[in-house]
SEDRENKE-847249 format. One record per atom (N, C-alpha, C): residue in one letter; atom name; residue number from 0; x, y, z. Coordinates in nm, 2 decimals. Example, Ala and Ser with C-alpha at 12.3 -4.5 7.8 and 13.67 -1.06 7.14 Angstrom:
% residues 2
<pt><resn>A</resn><name>N</name><resi>0</resi><c1>1.32</c1><c2>-0.57</c2><c3>0.78</c3></pt>
<pt><resn>A</resn><name>CA</name><resi>0</resi><c1>1.23</c1><c2>-0.45</c2><c3>0.78</c3></pt>
<pt><resn>A</resn><name>C</name><resi>0</resi><c1>1.32</c1><c2>-0.33</c2><c3>0.78</c3></pt>
<pt><resn>S</resn><name>N</name><resi>1</resi><c1>1.28</c1><c2>-0.22</c2><c3>0.71</c3></pt>
<pt><resn>S</resn><name>CA</name><resi>1</resi><c1>1.37</c1><c2>-0.11</c2><c3>0.71</c3></pt>
<pt><resn>S</resn><name>C</name><resi>1</resi><c1>1.29</c1><c2>0.00</c2><c3>0.79</c3></pt>
END
This chain:
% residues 71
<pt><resn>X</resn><name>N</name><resi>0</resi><c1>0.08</c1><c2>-0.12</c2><c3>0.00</c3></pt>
<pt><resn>X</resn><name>CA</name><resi>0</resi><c1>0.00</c1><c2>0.00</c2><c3>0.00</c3></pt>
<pt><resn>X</resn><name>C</name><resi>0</resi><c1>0.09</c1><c2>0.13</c2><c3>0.00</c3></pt>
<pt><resn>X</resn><name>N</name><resi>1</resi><c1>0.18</c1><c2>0.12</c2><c3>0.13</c3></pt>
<pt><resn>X</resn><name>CA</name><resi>1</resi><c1>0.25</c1><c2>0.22</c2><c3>0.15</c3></pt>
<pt><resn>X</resn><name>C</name><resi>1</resi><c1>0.41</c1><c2>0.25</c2><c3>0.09</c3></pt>
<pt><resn>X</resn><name>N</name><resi>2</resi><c1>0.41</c1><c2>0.28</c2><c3>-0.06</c3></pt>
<pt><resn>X</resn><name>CA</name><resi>2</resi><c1>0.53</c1><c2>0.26</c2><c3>-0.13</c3></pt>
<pt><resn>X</resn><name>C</name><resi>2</resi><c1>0.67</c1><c2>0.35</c2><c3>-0.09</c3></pt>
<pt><resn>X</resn><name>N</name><resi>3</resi><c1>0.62</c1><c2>0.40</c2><c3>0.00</c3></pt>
<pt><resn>X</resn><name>CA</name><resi>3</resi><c1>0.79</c1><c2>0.49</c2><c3>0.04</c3></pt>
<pt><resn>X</resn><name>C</name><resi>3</resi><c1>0.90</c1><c2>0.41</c2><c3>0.14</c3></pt>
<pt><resn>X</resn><name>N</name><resi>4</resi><c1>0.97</c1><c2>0.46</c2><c3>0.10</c3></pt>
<pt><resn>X</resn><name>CA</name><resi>4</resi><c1>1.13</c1><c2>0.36</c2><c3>0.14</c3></pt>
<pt><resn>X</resn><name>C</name><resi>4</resi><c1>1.13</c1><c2>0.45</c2><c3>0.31</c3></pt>
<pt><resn>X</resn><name>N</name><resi>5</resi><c1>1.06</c1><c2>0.53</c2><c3>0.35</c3></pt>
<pt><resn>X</resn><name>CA</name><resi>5</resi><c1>1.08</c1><c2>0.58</c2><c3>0.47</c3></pt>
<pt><resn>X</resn><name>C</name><resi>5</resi><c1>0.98</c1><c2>0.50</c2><c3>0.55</c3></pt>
<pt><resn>X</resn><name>N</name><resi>6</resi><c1>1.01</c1><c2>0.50</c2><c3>0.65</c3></pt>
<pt><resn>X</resn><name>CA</name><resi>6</resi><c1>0.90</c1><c2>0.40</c2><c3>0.71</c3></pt>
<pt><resn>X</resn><name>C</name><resi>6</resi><c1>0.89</c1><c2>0.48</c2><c3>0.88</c3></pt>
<pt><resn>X</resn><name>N</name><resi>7</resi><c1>0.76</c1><c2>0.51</c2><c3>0.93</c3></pt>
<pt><resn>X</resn><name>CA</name><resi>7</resi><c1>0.73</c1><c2>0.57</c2><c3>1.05</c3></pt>
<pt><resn>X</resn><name>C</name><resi>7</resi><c1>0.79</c1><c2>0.49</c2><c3>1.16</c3></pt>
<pt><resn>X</resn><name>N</name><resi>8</resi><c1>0.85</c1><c2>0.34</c2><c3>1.17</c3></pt>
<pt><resn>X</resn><name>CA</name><resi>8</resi><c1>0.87</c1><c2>0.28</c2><c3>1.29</c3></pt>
<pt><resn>X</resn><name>C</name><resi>8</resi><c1>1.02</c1><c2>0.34</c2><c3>1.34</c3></pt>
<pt><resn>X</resn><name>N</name><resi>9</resi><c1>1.11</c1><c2>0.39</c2><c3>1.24</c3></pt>
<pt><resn>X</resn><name>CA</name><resi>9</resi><c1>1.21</c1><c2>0.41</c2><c3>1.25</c3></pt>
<pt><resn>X</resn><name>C</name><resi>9</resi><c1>1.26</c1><c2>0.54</c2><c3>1.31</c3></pt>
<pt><resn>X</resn><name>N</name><resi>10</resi><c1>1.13</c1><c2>0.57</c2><c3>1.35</c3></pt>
<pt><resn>X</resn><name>CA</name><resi>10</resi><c1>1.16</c1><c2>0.72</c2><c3>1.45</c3></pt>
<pt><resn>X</resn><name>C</name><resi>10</resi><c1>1.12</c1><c2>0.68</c2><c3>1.60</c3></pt>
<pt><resn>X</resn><name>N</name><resi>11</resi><c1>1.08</c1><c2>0.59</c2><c3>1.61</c3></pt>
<pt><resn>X</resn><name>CA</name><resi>11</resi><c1>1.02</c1><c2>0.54</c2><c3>1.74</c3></pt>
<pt><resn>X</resn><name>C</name><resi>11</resi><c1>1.15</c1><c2>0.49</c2><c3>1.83</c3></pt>
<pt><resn>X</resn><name>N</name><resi>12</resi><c1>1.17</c1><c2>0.47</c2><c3>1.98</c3></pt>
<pt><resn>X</resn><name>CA</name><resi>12</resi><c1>1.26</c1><c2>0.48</c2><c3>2.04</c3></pt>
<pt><resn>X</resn><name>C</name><resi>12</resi><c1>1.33</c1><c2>0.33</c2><c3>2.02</c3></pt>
<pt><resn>X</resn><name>N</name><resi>13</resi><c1>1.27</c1><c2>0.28</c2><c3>1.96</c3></pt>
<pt><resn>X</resn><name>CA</name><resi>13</resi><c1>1.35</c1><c2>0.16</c2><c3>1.96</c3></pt>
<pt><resn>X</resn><name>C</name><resi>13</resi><c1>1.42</c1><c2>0.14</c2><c3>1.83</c3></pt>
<pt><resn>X</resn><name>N</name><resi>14</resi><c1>1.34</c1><c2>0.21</c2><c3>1.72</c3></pt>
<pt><resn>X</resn><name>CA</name><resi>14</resi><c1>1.42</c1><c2>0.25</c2><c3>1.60</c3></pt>
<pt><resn>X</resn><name>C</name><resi>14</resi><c1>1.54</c1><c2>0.29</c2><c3>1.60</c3></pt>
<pt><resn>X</resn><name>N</name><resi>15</resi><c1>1.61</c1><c2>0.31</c2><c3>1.48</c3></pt>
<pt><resn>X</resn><name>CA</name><resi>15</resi><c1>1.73</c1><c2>0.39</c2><c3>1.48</c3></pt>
<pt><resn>X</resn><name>C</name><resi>15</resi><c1>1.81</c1><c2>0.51</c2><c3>1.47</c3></pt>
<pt><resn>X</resn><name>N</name><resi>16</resi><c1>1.67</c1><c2>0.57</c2><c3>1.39</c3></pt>
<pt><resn>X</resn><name>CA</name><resi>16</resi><c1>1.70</c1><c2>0.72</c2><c3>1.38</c3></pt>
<pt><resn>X</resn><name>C</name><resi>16</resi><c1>1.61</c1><c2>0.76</c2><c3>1.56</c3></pt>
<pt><resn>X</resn><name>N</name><resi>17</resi><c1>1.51</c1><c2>0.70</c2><c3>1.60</c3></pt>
<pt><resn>X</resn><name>CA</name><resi>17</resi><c1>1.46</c1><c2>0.73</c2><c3>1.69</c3></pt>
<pt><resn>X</resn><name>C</name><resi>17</resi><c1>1.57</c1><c2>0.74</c2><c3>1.83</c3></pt>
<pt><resn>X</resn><name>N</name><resi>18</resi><c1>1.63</c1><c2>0.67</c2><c3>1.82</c3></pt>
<pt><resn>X</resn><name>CA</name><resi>18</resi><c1>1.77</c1><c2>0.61</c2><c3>1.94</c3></pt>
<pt><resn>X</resn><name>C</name><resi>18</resi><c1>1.87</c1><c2>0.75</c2><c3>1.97</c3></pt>
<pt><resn>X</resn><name>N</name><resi>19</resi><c1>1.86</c1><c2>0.79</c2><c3>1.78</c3></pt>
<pt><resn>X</resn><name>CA</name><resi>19</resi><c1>1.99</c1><c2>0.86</c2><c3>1.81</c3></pt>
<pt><resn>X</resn><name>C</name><resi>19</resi><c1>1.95</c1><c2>1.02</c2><c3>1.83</c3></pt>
<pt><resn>X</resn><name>N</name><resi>20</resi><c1>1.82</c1><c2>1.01</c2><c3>1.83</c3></pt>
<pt><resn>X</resn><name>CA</name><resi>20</resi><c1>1.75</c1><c2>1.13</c2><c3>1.82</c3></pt>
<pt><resn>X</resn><name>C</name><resi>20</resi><c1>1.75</c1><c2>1.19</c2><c3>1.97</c3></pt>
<pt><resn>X</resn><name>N</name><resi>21</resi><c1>1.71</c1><c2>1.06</c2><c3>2.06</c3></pt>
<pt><resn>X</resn><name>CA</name><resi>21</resi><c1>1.70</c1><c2>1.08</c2><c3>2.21</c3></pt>
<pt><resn>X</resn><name>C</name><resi>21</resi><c1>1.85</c1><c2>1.08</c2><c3>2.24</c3></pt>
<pt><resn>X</resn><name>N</name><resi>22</resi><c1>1.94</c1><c2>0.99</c2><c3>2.21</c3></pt>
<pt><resn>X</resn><name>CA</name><resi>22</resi><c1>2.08</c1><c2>1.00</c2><c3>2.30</c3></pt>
<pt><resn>X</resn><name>C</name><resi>22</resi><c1>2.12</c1><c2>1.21</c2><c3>2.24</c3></pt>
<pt><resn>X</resn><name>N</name><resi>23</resi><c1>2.10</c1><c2>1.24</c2><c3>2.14</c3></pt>
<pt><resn>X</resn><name>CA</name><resi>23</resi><c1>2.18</c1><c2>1.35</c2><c3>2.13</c3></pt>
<pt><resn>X</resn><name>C</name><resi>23</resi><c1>2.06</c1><c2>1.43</c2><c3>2.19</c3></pt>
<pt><resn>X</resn><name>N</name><resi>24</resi><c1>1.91</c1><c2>1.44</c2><c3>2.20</c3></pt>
<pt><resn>X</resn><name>CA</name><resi>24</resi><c1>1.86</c1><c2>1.48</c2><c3>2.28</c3></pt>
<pt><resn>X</resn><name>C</name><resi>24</resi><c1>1.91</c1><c2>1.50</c2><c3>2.47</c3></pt>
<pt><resn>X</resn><name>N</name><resi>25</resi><c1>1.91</c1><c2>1.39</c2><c3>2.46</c3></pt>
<pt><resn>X</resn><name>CA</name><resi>25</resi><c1>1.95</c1><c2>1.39</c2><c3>2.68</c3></pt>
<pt><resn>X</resn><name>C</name><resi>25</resi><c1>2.12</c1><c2>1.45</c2><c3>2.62</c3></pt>
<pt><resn>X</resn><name>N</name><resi>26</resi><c1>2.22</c1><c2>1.45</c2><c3>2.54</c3></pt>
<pt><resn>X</resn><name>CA</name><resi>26</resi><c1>2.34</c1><c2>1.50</c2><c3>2.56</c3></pt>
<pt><resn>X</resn><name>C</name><resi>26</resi><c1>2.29</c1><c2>1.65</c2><c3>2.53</c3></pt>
<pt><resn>X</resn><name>N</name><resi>27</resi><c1>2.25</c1><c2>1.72</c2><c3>2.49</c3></pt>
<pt><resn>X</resn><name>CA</name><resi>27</resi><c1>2.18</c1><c2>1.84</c2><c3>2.47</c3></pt>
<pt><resn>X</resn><name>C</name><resi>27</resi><c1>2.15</c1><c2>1.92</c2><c3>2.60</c3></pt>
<pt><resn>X</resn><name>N</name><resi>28</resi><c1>2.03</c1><c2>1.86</c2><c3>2.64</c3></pt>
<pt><resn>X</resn><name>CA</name><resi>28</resi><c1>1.98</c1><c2>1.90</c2><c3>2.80</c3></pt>
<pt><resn>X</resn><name>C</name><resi>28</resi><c1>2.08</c1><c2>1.85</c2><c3>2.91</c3></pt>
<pt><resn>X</resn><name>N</name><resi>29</resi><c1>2.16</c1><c2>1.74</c2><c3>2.92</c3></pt>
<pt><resn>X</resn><name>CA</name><resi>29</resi><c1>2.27</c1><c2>1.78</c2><c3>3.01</c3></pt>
<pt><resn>X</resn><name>C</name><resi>29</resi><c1>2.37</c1><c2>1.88</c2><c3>2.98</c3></pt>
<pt><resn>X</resn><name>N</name><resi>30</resi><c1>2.43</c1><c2>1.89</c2><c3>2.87</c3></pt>
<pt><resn>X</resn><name>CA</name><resi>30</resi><c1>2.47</c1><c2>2.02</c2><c3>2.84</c3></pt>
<pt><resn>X</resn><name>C</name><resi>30</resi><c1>2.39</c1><c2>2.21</c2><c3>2.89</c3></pt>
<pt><resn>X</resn><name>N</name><resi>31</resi><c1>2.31</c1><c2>2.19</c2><c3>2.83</c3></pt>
<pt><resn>X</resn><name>CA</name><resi>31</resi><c1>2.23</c1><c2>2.28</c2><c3>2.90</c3></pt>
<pt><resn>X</resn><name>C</name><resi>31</resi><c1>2.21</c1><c2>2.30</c2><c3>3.02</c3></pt>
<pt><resn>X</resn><name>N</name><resi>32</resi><c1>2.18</c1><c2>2.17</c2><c3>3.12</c3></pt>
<pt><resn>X</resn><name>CA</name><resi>32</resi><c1>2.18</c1><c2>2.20</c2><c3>3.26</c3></pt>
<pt><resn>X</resn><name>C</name><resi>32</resi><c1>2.31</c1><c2>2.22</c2><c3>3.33</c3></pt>
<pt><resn>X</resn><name>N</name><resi>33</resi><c1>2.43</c1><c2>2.19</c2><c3>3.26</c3></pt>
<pt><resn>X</resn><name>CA</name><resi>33</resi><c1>2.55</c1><c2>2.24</c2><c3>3.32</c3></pt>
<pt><resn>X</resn><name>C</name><resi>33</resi><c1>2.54</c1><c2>2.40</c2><c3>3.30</c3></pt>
<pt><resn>X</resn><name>N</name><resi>34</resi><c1>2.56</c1><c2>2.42</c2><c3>3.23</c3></pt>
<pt><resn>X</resn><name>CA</name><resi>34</resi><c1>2.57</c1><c2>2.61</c2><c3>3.15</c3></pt>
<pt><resn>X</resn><name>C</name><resi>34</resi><c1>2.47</c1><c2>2.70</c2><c3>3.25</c3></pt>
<pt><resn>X</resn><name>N</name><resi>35</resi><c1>2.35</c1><c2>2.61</c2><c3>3.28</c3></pt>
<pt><resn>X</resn><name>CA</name><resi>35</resi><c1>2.23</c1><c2>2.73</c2><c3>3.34</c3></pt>
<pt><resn>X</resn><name>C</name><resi>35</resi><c1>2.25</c1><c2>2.70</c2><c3>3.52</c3></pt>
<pt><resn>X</resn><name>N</name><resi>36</resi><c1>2.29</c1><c2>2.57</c2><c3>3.50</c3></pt>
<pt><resn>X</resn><name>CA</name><resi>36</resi><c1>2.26</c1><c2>2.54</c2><c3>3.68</c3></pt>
<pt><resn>X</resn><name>C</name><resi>36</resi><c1>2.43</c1><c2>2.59</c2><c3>3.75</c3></pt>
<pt><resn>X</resn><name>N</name><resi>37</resi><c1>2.56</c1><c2>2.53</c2><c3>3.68</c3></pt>
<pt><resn>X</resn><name>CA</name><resi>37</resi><c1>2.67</c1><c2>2.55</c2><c3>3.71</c3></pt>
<pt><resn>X</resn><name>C</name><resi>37</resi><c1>2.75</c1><c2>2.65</c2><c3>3.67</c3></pt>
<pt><resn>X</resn><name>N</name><resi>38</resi><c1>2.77</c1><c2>2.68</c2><c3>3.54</c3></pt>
<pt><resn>X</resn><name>CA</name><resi>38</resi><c1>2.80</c1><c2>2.75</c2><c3>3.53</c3></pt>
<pt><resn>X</resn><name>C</name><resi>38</resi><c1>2.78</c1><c2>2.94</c2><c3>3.56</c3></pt>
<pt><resn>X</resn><name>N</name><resi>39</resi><c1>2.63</c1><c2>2.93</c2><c3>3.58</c3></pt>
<pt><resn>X</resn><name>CA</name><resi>39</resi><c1>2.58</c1><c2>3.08</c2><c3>3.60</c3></pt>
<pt><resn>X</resn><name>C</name><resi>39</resi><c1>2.62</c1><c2>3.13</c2><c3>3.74</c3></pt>
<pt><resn>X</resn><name>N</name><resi>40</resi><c1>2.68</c1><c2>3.03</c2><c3>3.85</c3></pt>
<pt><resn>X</resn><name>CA</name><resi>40</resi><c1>2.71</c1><c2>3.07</c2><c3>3.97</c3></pt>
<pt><resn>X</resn><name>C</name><resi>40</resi><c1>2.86</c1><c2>3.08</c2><c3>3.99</c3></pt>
<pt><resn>X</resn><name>N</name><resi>41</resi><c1>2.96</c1><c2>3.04</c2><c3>3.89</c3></pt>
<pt><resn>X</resn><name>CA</name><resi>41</resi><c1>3.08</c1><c2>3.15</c2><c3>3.88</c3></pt>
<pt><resn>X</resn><name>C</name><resi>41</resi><c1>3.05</c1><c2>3.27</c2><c3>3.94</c3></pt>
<pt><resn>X</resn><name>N</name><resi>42</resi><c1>3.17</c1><c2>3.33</c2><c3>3.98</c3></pt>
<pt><resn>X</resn><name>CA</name><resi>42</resi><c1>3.16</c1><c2>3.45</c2><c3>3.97</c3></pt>
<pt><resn>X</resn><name>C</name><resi>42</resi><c1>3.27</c1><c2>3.49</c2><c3>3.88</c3></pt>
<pt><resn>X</resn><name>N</name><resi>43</resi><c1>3.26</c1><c2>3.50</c2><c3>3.71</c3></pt>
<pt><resn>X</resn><name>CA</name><resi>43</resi><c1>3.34</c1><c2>3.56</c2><c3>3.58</c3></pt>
<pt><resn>X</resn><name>C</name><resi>43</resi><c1>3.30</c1><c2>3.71</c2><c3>3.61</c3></pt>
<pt><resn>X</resn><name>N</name><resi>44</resi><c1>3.41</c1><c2>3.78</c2><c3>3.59</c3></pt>
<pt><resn>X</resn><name>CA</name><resi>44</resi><c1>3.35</c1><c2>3.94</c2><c3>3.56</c3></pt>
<pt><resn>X</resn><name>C</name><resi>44</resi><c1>3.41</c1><c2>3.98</c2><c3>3.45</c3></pt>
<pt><resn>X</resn><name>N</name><resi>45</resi><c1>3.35</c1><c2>4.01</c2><c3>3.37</c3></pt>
<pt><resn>X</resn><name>CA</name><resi>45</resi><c1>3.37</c1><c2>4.07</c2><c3>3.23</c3></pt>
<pt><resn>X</resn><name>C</name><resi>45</resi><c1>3.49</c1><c2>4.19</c2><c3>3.25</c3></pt>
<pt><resn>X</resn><name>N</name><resi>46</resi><c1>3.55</c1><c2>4.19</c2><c3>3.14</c3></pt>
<pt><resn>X</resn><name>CA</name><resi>46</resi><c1>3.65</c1><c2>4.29</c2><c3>3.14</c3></pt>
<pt><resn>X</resn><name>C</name><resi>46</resi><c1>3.65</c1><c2>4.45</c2><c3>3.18</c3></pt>
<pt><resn>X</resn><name>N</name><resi>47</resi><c1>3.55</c1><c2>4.51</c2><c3>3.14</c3></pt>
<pt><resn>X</resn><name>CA</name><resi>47</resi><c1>3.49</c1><c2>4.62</c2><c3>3.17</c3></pt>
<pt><resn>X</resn><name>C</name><resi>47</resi><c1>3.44</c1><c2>4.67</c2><c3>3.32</c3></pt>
<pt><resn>X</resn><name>N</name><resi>48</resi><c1>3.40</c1><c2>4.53</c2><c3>3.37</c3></pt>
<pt><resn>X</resn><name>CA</name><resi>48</resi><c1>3.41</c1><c2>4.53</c2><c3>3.51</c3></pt>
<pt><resn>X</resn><name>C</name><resi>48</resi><c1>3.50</c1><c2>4.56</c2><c3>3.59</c3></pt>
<pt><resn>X</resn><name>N</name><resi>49</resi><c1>3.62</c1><c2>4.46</c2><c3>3.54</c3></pt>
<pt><resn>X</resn><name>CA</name><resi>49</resi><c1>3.73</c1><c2>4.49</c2><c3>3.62</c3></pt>
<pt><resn>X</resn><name>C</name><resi>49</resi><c1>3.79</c1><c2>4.60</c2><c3>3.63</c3></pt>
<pt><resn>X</resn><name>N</name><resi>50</resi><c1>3.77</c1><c2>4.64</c2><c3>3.50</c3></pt>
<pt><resn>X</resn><name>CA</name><resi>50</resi><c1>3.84</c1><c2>4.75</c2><c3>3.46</c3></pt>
<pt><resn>X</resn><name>C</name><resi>50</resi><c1>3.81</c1><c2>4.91</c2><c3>3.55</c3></pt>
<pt><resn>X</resn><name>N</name><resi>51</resi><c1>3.65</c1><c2>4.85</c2><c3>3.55</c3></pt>
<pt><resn>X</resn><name>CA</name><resi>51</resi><c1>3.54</c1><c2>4.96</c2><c3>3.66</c3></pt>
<pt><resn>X</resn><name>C</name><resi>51</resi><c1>3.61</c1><c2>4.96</c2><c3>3.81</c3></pt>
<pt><resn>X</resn><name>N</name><resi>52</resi><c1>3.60</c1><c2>4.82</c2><c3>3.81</c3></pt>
<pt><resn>X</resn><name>CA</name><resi>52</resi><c1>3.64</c1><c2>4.78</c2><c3>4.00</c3></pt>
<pt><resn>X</resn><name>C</name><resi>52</resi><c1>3.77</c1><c2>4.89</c2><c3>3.98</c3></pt>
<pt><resn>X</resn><name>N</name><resi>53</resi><c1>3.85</c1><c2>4.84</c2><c3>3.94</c3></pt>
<pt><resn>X</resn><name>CA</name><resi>53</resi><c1>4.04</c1><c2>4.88</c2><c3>3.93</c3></pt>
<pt><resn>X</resn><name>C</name><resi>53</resi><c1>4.03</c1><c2>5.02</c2><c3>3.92</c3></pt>
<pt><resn>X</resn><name>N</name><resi>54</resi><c1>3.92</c1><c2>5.11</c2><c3>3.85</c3></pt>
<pt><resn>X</resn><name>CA</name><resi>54</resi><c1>3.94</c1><c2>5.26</c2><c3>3.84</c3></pt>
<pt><resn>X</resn><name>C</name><resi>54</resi><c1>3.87</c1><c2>5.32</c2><c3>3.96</c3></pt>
<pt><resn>X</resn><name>N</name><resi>55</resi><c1>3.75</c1><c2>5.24</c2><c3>4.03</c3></pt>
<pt><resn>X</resn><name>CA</name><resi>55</resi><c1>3.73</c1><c2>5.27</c2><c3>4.16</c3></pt>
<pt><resn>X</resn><name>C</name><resi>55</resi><c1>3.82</c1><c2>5.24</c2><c3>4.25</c3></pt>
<pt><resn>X</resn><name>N</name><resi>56</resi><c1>3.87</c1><c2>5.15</c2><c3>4.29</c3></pt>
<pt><resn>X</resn><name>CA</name><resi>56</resi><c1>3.98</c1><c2>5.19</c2><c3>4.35</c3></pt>
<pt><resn>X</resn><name>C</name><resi>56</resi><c1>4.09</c1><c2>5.24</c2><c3>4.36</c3></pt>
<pt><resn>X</resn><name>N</name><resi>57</resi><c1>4.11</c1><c2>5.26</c2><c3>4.25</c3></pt>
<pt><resn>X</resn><name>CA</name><resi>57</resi><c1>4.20</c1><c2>5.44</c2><c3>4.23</c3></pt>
<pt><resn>X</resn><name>C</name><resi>57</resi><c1>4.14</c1><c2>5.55</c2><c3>4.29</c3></pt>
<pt><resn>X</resn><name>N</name><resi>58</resi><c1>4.02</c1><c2>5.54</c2><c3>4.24</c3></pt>
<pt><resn>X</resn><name>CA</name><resi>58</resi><c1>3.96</c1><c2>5.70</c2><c3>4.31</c3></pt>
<pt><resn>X</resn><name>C</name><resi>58</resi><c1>4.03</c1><c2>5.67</c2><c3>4.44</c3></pt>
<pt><resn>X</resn><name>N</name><resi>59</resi><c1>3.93</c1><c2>5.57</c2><c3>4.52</c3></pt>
<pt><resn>X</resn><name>CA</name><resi>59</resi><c1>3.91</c1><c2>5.56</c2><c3>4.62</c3></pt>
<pt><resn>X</resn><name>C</name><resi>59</resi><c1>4.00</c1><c2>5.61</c2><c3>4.75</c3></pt>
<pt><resn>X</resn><name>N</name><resi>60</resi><c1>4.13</c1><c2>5.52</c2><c3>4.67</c3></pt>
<pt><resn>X</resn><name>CA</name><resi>60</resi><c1>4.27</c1><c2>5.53</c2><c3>4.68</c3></pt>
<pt><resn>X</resn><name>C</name><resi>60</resi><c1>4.37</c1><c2>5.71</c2><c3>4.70</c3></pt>
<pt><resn>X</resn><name>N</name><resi>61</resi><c1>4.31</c1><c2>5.75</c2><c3>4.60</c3></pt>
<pt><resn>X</resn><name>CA</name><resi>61</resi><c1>4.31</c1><c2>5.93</c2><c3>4.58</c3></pt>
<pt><resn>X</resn><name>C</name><resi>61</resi><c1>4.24</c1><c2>5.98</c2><c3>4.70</c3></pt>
<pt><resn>X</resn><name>N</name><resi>62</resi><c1>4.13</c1><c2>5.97</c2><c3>4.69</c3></pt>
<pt><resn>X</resn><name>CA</name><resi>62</resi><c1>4.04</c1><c2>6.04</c2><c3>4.80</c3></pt>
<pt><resn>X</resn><name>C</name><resi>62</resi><c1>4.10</c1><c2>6.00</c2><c3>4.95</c3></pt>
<pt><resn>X</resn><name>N</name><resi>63</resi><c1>4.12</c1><c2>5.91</c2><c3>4.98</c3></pt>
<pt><resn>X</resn><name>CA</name><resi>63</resi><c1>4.20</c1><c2>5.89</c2><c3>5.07</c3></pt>
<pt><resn>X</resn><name>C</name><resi>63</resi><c1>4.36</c1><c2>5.94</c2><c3>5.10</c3></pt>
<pt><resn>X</resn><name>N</name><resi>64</resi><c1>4.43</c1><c2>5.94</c2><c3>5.02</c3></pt>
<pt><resn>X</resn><name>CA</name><resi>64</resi><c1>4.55</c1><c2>6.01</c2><c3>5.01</c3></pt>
<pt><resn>X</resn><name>C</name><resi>64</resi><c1>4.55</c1><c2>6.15</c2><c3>4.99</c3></pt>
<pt><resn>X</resn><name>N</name><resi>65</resi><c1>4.43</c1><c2>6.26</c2><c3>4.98</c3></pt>
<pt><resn>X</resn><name>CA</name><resi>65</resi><c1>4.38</c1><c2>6.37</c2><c3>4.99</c3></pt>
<pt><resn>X</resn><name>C</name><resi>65</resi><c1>4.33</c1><c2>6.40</c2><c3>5.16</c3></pt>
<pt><resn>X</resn><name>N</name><resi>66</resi><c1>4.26</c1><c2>6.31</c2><c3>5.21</c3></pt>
<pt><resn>X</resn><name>CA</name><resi>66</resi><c1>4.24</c1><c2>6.33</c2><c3>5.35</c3></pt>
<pt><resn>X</resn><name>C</name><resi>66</resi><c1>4.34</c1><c2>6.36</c2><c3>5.42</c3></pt>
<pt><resn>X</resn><name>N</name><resi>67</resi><c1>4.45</c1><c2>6.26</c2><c3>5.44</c3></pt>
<pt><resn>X</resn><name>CA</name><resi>67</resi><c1>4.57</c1><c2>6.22</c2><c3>5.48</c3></pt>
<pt><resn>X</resn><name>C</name><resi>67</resi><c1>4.68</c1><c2>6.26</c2><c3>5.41</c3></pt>
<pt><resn>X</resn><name>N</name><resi>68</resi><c1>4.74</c1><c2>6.38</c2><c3>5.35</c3></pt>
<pt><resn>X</resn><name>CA</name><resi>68</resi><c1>4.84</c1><c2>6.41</c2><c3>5.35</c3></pt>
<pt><resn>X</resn><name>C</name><resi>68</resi><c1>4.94</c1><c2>6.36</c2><c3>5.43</c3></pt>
<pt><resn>X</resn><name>N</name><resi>69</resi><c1>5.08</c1><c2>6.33</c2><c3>5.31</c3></pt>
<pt><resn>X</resn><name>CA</name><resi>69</resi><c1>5.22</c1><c2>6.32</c2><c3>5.38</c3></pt>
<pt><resn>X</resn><name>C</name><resi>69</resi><c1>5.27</c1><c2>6.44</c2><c3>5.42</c3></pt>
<pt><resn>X</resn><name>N</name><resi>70</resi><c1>5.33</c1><c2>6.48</c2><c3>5.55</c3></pt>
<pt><resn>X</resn><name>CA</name><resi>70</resi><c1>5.42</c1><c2>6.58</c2><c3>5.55</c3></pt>
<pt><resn>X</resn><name>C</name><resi>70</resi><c1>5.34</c1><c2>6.70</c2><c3>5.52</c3></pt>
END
């Protein structure tokens, strides 16, 4: 009846394209749950940050060495 060389069983889990569809599926979403669950609780600070932190504390550094004169 059904003359196509594709056949519907072959997406089902026991299938083969089905199998490989779910293994790179679950490697996908564990990938993903690393990145959102582990990784987001780093603390990375972007360059510009640092860069922010390090020029506040210059000021900071200034303004204090202004109160307190040497000599």
């Amino acid at each position: 009846m059904n003359n196509t060389p594709f056949d519907i069983s072959y997406l089902s889990p026991t299938g083969l394209i089905g199998f490989w569809v779910l293994l790179i599926g679950f490697i996908f979403t564990g990938i993903m749950f690393y990145f959102v669950f582990f990784r987001l609780n780093e603390d990375d600070n972007s360059y510009k940050d640092r860069k922010r932190k390090s020029l506040e504390e210059e000021n900071q550094k200034q303004r204090i060495a202004r109160l307190y004169p040497k000599g």
